[in-house]
C-alpha positions in Angstrom: 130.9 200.7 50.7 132.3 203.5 52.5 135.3 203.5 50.7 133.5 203.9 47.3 131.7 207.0 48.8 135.2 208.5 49.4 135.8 207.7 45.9 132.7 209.1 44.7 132.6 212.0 47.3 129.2 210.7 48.4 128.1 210.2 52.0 129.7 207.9 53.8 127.4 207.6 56.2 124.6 206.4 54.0 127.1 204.4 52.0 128.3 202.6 55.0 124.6 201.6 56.1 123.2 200.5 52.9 126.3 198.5 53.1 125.5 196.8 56.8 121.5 196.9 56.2 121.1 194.8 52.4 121.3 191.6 54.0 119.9 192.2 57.4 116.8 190.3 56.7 118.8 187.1 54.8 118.2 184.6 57.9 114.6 185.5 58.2 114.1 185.4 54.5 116.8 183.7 52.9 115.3 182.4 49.6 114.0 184.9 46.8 111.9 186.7 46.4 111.5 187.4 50.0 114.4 188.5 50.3 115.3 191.5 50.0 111.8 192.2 49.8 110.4 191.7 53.5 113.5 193.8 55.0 112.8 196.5 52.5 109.4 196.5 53.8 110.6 196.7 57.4 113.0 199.4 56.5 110.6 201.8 55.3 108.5 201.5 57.8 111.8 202.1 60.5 112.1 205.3 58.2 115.5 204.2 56.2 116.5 206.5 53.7 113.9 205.6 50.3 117.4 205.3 48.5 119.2 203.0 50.4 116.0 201.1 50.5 115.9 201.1 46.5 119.7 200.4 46.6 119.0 197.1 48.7 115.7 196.0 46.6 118.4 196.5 43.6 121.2 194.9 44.7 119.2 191.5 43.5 118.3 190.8 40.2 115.2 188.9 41.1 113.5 191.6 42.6 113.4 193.6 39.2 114.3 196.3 41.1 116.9 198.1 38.2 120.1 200.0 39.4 119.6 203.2 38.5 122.3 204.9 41.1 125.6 205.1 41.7 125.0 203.6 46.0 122.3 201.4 43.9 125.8 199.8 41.6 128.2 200.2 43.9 125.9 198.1 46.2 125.3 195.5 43.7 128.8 195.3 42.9 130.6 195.1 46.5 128.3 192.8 47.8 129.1 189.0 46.3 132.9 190.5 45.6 133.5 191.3 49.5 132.5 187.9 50.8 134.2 186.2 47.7 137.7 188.6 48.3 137.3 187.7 52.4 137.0 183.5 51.6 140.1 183.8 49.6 141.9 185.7 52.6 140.8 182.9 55.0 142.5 180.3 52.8 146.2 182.4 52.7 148.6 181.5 55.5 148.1 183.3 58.2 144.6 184.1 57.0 145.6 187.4 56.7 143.8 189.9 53.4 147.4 192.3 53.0 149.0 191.1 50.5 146.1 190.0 48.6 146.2 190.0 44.6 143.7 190.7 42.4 145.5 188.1 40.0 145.1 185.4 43.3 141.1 186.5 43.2 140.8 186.2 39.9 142.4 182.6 39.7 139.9 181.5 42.5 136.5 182.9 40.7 137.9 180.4 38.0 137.4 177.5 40.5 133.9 176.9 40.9 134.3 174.9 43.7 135.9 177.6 45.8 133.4 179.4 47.6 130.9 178.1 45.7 127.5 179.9 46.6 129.1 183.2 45.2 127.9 183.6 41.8 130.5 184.5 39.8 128.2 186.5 37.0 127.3 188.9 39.7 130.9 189.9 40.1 131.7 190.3 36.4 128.5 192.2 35.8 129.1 194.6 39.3 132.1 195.7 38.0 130.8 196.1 34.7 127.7 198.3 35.5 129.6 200.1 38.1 131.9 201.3 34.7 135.1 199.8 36.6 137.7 197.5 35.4 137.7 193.9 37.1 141.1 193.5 38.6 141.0 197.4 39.8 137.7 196.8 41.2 139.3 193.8 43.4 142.3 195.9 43.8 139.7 198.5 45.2 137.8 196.6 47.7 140.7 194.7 48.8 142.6 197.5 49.8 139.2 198.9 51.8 139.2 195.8 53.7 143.0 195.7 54.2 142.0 199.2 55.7 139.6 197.5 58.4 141.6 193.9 59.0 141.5 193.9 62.7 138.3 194.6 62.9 137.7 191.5 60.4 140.4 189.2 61.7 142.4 189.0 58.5 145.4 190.6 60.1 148.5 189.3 60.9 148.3 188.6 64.8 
């Protein structure tokens, strides 16, 4: 997320916690519509930003929440594409993300049974309401996590 507000020029900051926040409340609520409704509840009343609030009510369909801002799409369409882009990385020898093509991504969203809880018409359509082409997108996000490998454990040891 933060290295789509670079992109954007937008803050990073606010980018980067909408990012680490969407999900916070998943193992307390993991099955809709609780989720990401209860966490937005407790995030409002922590005094989060009303925008990265709307931006993690939006970033699921169910809650009918639409996606009106760029940190509300970008949101949407990093969030199944970064786990889905970090499961192929763990498969690669080494388990290492450098090197990683979008080409490689794409051949694995083909295989249903690869990482199968990430739904594959949230990718397509996150790329698409973002306004970005597939592969670049991929290209994109895999290069920002190339950027923070240690920290991940996808590097080469």
């Amino acid at each position: 997320m933060r290295a789509y507000a670079r992109r954007y020029a937008e803050s990073e900051d606010a980018w980067g916690i909408a990012g680490m926040l969407h999900d916070f409340d998943y193992e307390m609520h993991p099955h809709a519509p609780l989720h990401p409704v209860k966490g937005a509840e407790i995030l409002l009343a922590r005094g989060v930003d009303p925008a990265i609030v709307h931006a993690i009510l939006a970033h699921a369909d169910y809650s009918g929440v639409p996606r009106v801002s760029l940190l509300d799409r970008a949101l949407y369409a990093c969030d199944e594409l970064t786990g889905f882009v970090h499961a192929c990385a763990l498969v690669r020898p080494g388990k290492v993300i450098d090197g990683l093509e979008p080409a490689s991504v794409r051949k694995k969203l083909k295989d249903k049974g690869f990482a199968r809880t990430v739904n594959r018409d949230d990718v397509y359509r996150g790329a698409a309401e973002l306004g970005v082409d597939l592969d670049a997108h991929i290209a994109f996000v895999v290069d920002a996590l190339t950027s923070v490998a240690p920290e991940l454990g996808l590097a080469r040891a």
